[in-house]
N, C-alpha and C positions, 0 to 999 in steps of 0.2 A: 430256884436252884435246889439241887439233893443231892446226899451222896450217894451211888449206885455203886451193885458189888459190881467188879469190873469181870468176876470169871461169867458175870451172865450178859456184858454186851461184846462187840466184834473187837475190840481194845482187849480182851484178856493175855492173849499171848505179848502184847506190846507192854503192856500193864507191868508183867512180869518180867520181863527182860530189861526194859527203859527204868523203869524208875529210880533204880538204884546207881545206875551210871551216872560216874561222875561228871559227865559232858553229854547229856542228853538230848540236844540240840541241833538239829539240821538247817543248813542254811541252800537255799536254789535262790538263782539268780537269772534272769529273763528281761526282754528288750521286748515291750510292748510299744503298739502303735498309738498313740495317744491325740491321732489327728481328730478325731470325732471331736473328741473332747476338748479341743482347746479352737475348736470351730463352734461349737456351743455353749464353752465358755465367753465367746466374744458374743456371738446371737442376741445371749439372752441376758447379758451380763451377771453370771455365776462366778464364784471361784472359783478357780480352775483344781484348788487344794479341795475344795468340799465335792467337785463331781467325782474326783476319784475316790475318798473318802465312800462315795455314797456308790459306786462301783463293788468298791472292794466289799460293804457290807453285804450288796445284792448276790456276790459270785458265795462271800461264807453263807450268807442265809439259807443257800440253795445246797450244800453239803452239812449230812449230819456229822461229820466228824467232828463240825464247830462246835456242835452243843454239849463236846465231852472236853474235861480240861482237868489235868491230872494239879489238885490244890495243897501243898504240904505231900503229904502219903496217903491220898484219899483222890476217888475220881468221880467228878462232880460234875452233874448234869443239869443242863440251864435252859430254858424255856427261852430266849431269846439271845440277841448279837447286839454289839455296842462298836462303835469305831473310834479309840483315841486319835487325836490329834496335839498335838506341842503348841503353846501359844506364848507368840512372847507379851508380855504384862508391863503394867504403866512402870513399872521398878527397875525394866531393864534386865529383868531375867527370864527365863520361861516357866510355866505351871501346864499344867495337864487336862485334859480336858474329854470325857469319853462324852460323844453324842449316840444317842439311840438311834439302830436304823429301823427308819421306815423306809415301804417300799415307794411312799410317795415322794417321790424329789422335791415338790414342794415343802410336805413335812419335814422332809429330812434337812433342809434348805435353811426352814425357820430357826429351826433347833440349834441348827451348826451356827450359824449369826448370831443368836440372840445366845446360847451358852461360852462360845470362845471370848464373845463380848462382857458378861459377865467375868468370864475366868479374866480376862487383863486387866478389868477393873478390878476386882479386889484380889487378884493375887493367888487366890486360893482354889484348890484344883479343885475338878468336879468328877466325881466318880461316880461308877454305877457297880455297885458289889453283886447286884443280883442279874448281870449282864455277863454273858460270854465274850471278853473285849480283846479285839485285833488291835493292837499299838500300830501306830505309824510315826513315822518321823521326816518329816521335806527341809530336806537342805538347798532349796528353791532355786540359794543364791550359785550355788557351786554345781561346775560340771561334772560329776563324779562318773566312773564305770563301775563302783560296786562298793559296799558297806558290809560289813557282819555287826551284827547287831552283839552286846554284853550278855553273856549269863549270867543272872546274878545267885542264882539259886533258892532264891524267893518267888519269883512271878515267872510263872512258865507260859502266859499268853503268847499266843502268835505276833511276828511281828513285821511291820514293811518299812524299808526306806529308800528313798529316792534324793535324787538332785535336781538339775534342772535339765528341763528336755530341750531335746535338741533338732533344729529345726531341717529336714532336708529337699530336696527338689520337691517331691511328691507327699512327703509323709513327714510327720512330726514323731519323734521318738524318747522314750522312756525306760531307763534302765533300772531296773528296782532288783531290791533282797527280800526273801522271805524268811524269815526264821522259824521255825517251830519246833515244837516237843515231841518227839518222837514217838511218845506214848501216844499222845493226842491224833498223829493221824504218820501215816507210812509217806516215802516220798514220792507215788506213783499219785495218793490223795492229793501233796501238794502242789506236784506238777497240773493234777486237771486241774485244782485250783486255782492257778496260770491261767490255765488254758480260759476257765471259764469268764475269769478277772477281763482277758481279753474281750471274748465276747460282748460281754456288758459293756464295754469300753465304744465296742464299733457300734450296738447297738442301744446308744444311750441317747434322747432324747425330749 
């Protein structure tokens, strides 16, 4: 990761406009199809929370907007993507947990088991500072149609959250939020980022 001046990448005019707003955050909300996924989650016995996880890394990896992330008052350019995830822990509460993606679903696979497993065992989050990280948050248990995630004014990563899908005649369904920074990418970026989330979705294997 490094700071780059923002008037020489495609973020300058954003740069300039967002960063000082005091609500600089955009939220899209989108009903993906999640039948692949929860057809391959039974196949192969995967979690159904790490295939998306490992989705969402695959649709950011493939957009450079992900590798610009506005830090404090500085915009910082990062050579790779991380996927948080929420775990709940032996204590009964939750801790944090970023896993690095790989493009191999196995890697990405071992990672997510063997680090959430760690993170509930001792309690203690696992971060990756030198990672471009998308937050996520699955409210698994709950049917929800839609979530806005907190500004807190400190961490300005992108963020998703979902509930539980929902099962219909033909097709299995998934209602998620995105949040992001509006410096970091416009919302025509975060819509194909939908769109591509999708993709990965049908064609995940």
């Amino acid at each position: 990761m490094k700071e780059v001046n923002p008037g020489e990448t495609s973020r300058a005019y954003a740069f300039e406009m967002w960063m000082k707003a005091p609500m600089p955050m955009v939220t899209l909300f989108k009903t993906l199809d999640v039948s692949n996924l929860v057809r391959l989650s039974r196949k192969k016995g995967l979690k159904f929370n790490m295939l998306i996880c490992w989705c969402i890394g695959r649709a950011a990896s493939r957009m450079k907007e992900f590798y610009l992330l506005p830090v404090g008052d500085k915009l910082i350019q990062y050579e790779s993507v991380a996927v948080n995830t929420i775990v709940a822990n032996r204590e009964g509460e939750v801790s944090s947990c970023d896993v690095p993606f790989s493009d191999d679903l196995k890697a990405f696979n071992e990672d997510y088991l063997r680090l959430t497993r760690q993170v509930a065992e001792t309690c203690q989050n696992h971060d990756l500072p030198e990672s471009m990280v998308i937050g996520t948050s699955a409210l698994a248990r709950y049917d929800l149609d839609g979530a806005v995630g907190m500004y807190s004014g400190i961490f300005n990563n992108p963020f998703m959250i979902w509930g539980k899908y929902r099962k219909h005649f033909f097709k299995t369904t998934l209602y998620v939020s995105f949040q992001f920074h509006h410096t970091q990418m416009d919302g025509a970026h975060a819509a194909g980022f939908l769109d591509l989330l999708q993709k990965e979705i049908a064609g995940a294997k």
